[in-house]
N, C-alpha and C positions, 0 to 999 in steps of 0.2 A: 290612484291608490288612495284610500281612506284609513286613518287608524284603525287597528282592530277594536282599540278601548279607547275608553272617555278619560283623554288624557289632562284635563284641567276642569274646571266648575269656574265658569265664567258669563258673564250679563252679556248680552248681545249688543246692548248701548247701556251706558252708562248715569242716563235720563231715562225718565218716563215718559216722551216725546211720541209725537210721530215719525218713524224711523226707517230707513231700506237698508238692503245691503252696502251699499255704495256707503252711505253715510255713517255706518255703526260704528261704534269702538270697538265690538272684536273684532271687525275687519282689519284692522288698524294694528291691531296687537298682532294677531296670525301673520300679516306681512311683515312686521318689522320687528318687536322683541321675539315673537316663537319664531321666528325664521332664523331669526340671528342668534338665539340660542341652542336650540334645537338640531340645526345641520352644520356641517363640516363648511369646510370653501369647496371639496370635492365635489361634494353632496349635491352643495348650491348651484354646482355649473349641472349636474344635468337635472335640477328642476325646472320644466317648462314656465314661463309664464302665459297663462291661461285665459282664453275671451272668457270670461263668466257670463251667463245669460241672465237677464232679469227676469228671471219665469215667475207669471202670475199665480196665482192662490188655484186651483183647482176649482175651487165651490163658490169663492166672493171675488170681489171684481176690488179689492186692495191695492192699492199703487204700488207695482214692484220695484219702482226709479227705475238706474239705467245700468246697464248692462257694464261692466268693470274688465280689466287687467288683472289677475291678482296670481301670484304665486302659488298660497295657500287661500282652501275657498274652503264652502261649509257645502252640500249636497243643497240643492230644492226639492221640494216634494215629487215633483215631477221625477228627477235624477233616483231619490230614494228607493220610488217605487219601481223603474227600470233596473238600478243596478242588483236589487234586495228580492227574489224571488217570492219572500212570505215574510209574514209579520214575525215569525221567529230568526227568519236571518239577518233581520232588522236590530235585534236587541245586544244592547250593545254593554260589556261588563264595564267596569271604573274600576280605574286605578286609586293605590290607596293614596296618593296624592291627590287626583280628585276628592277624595273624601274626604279629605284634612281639608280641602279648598271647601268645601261644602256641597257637592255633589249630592243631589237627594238618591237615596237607594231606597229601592222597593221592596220587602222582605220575601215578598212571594216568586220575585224573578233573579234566577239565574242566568249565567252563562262562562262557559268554561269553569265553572266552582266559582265564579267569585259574584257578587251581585249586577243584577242590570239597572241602568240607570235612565233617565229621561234626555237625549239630548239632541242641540240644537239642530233646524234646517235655514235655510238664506231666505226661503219663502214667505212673504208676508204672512201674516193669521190675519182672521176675521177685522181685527181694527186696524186702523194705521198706527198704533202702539203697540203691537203685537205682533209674534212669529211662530213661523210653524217648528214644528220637533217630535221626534217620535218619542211614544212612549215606554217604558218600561217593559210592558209586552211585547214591543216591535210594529205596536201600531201606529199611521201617521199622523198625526192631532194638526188636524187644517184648520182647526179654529184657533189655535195656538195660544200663548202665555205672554204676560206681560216684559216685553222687549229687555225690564230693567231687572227680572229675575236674576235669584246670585246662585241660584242652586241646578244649575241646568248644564248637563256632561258639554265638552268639544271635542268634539272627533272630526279634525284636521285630514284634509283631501291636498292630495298634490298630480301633476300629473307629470312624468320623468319621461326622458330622452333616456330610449333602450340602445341598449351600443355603443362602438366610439364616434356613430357619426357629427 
């Protein structure tokens, strides 16, 4: 499952570093204050915890580090463009807590009435300081944006245990 909306405006790392999934502060935050905010105890037993892949950049040869555990994860470009049929079912609104956080909105892009926004994928970008995210249009930007950007939506993936098995 992925959020429908960009539910925070949050920096992928909190440095301007060379950075992977594995190592970031929003990984960091999604598994432990959003997790622990966000879901019930109910909630919490049937959220799987999930192998996350290090999938590389599509276009650059980027170091994706290593492949993680994680409860909540962020899509890869690779994931984006499998799960997202088109660049429009890709675009994603923000919430107005995003906005107050600083979520950049685009004036030209909607969705559902309310603005679309630019946000994060786990994907390296072009440098080893940088990550991939789609844009405002719904398109995937593989050369991606500086890791320590504040203005960049999260739209949080989890993957649940259907049933009482």
């Amino acid at each position: 499952l992925i959020s429908r909306y960009a539910l925070d405006a949050k920096q992928y790392n909190n440095k301007r570093t060379d950075i992977t999934w594995e190592k970031c502060t929003l990984r960091r935050w999604l598994n432990n204050d959003f997790y622990n905010r966000a879901f019930s105890t109910g909630e919490k037993k049937a959220i799987l915890k999930s192998d996350v892949s290090a999938d590389k950049n599509p276009s650059y040869s980027t170091n994706p580090g290593n492949a993680t555990k994680d409860s909540i994860f962020l899509l890869s470009v690779a994931e984006a463009n499998k799960y997202f049929a088109s660049d429009e079912a890709r675009m994603c609104a923000v919430t107005d807590y995003a906005i107050e956080q600083g979520a950049y909105i685009w004036r030209d892009y909607t969705v559902d009435g309310r603005k679309a926004c630019w946000w994060w994928l786990r994907s390296p970008g072009y440098l080893p300081h940088s990550v991939t995210g789609v844009n405002s249009d719904g398109s995937v930007d593989v050369y991606g944006c500086d890791a320590n950007d504040t203005d960049c939506g999260v739209r949080p993936c989890v993957r649940v245990r259907l049933g009482d098995d």
